[in-house]
N, C-alpha and C positions, 0 to 999 in steps of 0.2 A: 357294495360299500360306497358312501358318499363320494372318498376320495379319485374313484375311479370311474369315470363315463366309456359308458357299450353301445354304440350298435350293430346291428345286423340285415345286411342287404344283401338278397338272395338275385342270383342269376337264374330266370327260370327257362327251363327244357323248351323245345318248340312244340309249341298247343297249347302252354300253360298262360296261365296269367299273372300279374302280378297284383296283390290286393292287400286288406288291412293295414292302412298306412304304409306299402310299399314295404311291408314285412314277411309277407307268407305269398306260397305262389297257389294260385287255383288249378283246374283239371290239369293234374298232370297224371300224364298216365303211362311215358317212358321215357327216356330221356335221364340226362343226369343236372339234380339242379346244385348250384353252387353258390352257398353261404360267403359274404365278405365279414368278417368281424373286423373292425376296429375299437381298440381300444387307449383311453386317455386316461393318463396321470394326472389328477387336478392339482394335489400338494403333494409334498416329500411326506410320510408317517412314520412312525418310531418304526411299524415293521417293515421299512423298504433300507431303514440306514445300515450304513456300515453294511453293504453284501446281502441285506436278509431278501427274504423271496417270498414271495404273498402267492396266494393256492386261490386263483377265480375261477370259480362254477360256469361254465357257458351256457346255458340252456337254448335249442333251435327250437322253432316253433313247429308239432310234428313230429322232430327228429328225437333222437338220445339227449343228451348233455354230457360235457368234456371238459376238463381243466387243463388251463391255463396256469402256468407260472410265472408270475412280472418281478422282475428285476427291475428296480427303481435306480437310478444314477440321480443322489439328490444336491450333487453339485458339478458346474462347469467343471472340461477338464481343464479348460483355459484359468482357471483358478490360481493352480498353482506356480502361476508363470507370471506374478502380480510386479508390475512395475512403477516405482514410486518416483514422483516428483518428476516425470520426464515431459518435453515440451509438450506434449498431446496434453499432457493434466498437470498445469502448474503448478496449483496447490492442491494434491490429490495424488489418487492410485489409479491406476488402467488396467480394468479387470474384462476381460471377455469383453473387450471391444469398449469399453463403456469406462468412462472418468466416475468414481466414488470421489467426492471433494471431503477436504477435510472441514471442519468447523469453522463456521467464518466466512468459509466462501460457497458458491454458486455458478450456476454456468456448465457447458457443452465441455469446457475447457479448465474448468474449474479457478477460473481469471479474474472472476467476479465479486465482489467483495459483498457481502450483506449489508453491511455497516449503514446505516444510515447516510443522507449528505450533510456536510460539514455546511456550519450556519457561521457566515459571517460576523467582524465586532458590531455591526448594525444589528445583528439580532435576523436576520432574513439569510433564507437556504443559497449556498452560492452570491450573499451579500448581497443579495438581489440583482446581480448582474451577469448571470449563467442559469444554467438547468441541469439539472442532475439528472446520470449520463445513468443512473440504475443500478451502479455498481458501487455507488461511496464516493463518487467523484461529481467533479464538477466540470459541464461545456462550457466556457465561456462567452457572451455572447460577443457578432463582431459589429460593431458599428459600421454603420452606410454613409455616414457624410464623416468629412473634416470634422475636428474638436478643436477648439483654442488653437488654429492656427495650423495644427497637427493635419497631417495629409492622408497620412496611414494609422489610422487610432487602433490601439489594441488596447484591449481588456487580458489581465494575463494572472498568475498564480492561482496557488491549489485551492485559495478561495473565490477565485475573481474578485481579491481586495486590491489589484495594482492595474496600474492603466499607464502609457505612457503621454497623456493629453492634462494631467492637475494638478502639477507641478506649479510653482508662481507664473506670474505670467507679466508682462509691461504693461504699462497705460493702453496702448492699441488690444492687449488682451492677448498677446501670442504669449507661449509658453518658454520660458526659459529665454526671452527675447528673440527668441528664433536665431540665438548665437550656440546652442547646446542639445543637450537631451536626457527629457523625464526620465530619471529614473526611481524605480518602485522597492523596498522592501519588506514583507510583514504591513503593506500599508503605510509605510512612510515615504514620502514624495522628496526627490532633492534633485537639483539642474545637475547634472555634469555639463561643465563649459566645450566648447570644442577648443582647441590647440590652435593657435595664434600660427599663423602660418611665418610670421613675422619673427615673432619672440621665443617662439618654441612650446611657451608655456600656456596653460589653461586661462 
């Protein structure tokens, strides 16, 4: 039958040979040779489910021919011990070692979100100021020099729409007069002052 691959490698007696694609032994003329059958389950078949038993013909080359019985096991028994949502598979099942994710995600861990990357109010993936991380997310990129004054510039939110460096800025060009700090929301830019050390107040 298709579903099941045979073969058969003979141990030949001493004198003998071994011949025809390493199937049949030559001059043998006493001694005992000995047949190795193996045999492979390719798929599960309606007649291995549920307990059934399939009747395979062995034929030796030579010799008589003898049946085999194959009991098919068409699923893990690790199966029935399916674990949902646990750290190994976020969004997913942990079935015989192995994370089944659910719809939507992806991944070893099933962590991974399919979803597309979210396109910035500019119209560009990550607002043109990230890359997307493969999962529905955005890296933000980090800037290498100073910005308007800013010493430590960051590019920050789930779009890389917020930065702390674009905020207003004074006539010399620093931001928030270098008395404060940009802050970002949804892409909207505003100084928070710092606290008068004096007064108390912003």
């Amino acid at each position: 039958p298709i579903f099941i691959q045979s073969s058969v490698v003979p141990t030949c007696p001493e004198g003998s040979t071994l011949s025809n694609e390493l199937t049949e032994c030559d001059n043998v003329t006493n001694g005992t040779t000995i047949f190795h059958v193996t045999l492979t389950l390719t798929e599960c078949v309606a007649e291995l489910q549920n307990g059934g038993v399939y009747p395979l013909e062995v034929s030796v080359p030579g010799f008589d021919s003898f049946i085999v019985n194959i009991e098919g096991s068409c699923n893990c028994e690790c199966d029935s011990n399916t674990l949902i949502n646990m750290s190994l598979c976020v969004n997913g099942e942990l079935r015989c070692g192995r994370c089944y994710c659910d719809e939507g995600w992806k991944g070893d861990r099933c962590d991974c979100s399919t979803e597309p990357c979210p396109v910035g109010a500019n119209g560009q993936e990550c607002s043109g100021r990230g890359t997307c991380d493969g999962c529905g997310g955005c890296t933000c990129d980090k800037p290498s020099s100073p910005q308007n004054g800013v010493k430590n510039p960051i590019i920050f939110g789930s779009l890389c729409e917020c930065n702390n460096y674009e905020c207003d800025t004074d006539y010399n060009g620093v931001v928030c007069s270098g008395r404060g700090n940009c802050t970002c929301s949804n892409g909207v830019y505003s100084c928070e002052c710092e606290i008068s050390s004096l007064t108390g107040e912003r």
